[in-house]
C-alpha positions as CSV (number, residue, x, y, z in Angstrom):
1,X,93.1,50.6,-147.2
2,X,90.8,53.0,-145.5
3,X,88.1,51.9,-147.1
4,X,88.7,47.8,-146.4
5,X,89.1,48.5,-142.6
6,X,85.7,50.9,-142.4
7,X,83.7,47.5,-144.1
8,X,85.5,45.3,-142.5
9,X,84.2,47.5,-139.4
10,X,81.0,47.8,-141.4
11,X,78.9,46.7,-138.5
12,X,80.6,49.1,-136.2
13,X,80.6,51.7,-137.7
14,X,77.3,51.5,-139.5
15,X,78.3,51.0,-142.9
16,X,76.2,50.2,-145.9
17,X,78.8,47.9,-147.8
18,X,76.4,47.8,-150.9
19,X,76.5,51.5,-151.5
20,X,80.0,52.9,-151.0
21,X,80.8,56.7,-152.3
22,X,84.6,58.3,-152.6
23,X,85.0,61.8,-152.7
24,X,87.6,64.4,-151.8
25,X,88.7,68.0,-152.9
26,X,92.2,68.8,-154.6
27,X,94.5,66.1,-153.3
28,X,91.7,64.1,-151.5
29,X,89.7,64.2,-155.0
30,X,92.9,62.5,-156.5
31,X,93.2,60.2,-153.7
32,X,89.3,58.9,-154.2
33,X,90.3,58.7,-158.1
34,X,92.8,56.3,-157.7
35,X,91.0,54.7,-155.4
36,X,87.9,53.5,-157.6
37,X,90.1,53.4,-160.9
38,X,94.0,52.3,-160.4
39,X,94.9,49.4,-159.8
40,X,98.4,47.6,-158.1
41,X,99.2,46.4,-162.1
42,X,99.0,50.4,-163.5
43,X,100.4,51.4,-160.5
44,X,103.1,50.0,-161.1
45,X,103.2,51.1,-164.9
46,X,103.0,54.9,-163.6
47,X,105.1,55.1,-160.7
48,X,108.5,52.8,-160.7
49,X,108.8,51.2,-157.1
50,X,105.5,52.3,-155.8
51,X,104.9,49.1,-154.4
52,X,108.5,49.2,-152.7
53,X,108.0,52.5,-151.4
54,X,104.0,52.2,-150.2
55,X,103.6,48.8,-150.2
56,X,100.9,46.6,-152.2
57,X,97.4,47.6,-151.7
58,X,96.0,44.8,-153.9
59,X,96.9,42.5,-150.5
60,X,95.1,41.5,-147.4
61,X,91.6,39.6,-146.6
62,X,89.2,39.9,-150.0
63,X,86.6,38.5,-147.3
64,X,86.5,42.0,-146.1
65,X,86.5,43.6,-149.1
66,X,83.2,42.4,-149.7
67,X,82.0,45.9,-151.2
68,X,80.2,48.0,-153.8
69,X,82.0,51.5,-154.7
70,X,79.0,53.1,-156.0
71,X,80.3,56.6,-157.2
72,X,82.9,59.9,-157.2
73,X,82.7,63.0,-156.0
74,X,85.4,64.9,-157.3
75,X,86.0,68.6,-156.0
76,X,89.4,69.5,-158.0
77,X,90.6,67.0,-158.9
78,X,92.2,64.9,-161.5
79,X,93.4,61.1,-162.9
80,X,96.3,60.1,-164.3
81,X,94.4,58.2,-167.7
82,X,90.9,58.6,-168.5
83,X,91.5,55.3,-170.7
84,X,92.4,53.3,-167.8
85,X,88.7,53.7,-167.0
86,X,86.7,51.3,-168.9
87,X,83.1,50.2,-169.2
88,X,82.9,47.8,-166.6
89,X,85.2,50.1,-164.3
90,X,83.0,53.5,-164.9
91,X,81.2,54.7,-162.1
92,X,79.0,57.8,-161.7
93,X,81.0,60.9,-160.6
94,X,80.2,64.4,-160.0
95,X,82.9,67.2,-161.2
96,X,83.7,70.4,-159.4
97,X,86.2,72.8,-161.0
98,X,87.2,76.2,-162.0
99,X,88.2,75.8,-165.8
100,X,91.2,77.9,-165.2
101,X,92.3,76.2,-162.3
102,X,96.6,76.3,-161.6
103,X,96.5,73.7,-159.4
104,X,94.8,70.5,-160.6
105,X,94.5,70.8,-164.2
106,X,91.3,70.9,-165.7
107,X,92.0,69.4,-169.0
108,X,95.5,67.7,-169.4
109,X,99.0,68.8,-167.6
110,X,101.4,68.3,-164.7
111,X,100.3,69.1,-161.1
112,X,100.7,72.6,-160.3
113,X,102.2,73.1,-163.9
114,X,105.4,71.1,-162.4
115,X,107.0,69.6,-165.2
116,X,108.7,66.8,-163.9
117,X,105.4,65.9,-162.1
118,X,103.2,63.1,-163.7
119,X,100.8,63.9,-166.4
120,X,96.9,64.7,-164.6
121,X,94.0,64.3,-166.6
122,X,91.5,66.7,-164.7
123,X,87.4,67.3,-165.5
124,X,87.3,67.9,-168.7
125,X,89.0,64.7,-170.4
126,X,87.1,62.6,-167.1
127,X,83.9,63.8,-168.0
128,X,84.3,63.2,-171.6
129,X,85.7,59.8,-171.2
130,X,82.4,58.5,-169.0
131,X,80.2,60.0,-171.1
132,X,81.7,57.9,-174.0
133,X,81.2,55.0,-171.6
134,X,77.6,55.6,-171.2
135,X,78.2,56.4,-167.7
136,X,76.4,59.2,-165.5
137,X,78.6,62.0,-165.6
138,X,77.5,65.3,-164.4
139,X,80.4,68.5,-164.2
140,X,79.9,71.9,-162.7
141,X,82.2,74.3,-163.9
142,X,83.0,77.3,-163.0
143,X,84.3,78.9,-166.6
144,X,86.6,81.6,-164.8
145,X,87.3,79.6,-161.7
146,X,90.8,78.7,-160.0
147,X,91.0,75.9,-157.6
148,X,88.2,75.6,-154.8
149,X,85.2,77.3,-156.6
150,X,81.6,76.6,-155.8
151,X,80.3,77.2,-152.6
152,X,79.9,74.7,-149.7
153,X,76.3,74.9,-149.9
154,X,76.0,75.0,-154.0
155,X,78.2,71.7,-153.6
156,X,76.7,69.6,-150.9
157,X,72.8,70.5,-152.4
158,X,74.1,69.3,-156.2
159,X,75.8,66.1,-154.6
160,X,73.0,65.4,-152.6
161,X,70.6,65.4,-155.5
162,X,73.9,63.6,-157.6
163,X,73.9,60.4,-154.6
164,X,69.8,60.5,-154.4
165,X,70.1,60.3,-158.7
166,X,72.2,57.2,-158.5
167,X,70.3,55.4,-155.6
168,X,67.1,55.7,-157.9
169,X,69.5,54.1,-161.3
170,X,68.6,57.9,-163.0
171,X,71.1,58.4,-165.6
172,X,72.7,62.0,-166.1
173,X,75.1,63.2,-168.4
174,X,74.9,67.2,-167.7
175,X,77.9,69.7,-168.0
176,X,76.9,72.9,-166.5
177,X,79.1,75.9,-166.5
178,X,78.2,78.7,-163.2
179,X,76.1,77.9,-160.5
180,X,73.7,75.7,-162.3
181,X,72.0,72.9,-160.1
182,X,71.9,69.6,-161.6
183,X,68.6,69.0,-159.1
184,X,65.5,68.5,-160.9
């Protein structure tokens, strides 16, 4: 919803409706997930009475969702089906996460080990499911790493060269564990 009222304020605002990014850390990585890969229809296979309780975000004006989602940037965070992603759905994304993270999992398990919490699938399984796809899919990983590692500046210097990669149509499939840059 965001999104539709910032390019339906594109002009406004000053957005570039052809080259749209989501990104977020922990929760707000899960958040920009969902947003580029679930839909109302899995949605609703996921989460009984989502639509009920939240409301339908598959309504409103498709005029002004006129838009090009052009990549992820996830810091922490995790999906809840890497096969819901598909060829034509893949996007770029670049990973952040601490391979022994207890909040978001990194491979497969329930949300801060909760149990009755839905099943996340966090960068391990993402990663390996765009590279499947073909899809540019670069992870930094911090082997020993809980939730929030990297450094601001290690992180916005790798996602800068990550968004200037998929401007140019370079194609990356790098999984880097420690501070490695993926700039070159």
């Amino acid at each position: 919803t965001a999104i539709h009222y910032l390019v339906a304020h594109s002009d406004e605002y000053s957005v570039d409706k052809n080259w749209v990014f989501v990104g977020g850390q922990s929760a707000g990585s899960i958040a920009a997930l969902c947003t580029a890969y679930l839909s109302q229809k899995n949605a609703n296979n996921y989460f009984e009475n989502i639509a009920d309780d939240l409301g339908n975000f598959d309504t409103g004006s498709t005029a002004e969702w006129n838009y090009k989602l052009r990549g992820i940037i996830s810091m922490w965070g995790a999906f809840i089906n890497p096969e819901i992603i598909t060829s034509s759905t893949a996007l770029p994304t670049i990973f952040f996460q601490g391979a022994k993270d207890h909040t978001v999992p990194f491979n497969a398990a329930h949300i801060a080990r909760c149990s009755t919490s839905t099943l996340l699938y966090g960068t391990y399984p993402l990663y390996n499911r765009l590279k499947e796809l073909n899809q540019t899919a670069i992870a930094h990983v911090d082997p020993n790493g809980d939730h929030g590692v990297f450094t601001n500046d290690f992180r916005v210097k790798n996602i800068l060269c990550f968004l200037n990669d998929v401007k140019h149509g370079k194609k990356k499939q790098e999984y880097l564990l420690g501070e490695k840059d993926n700039c070159n």
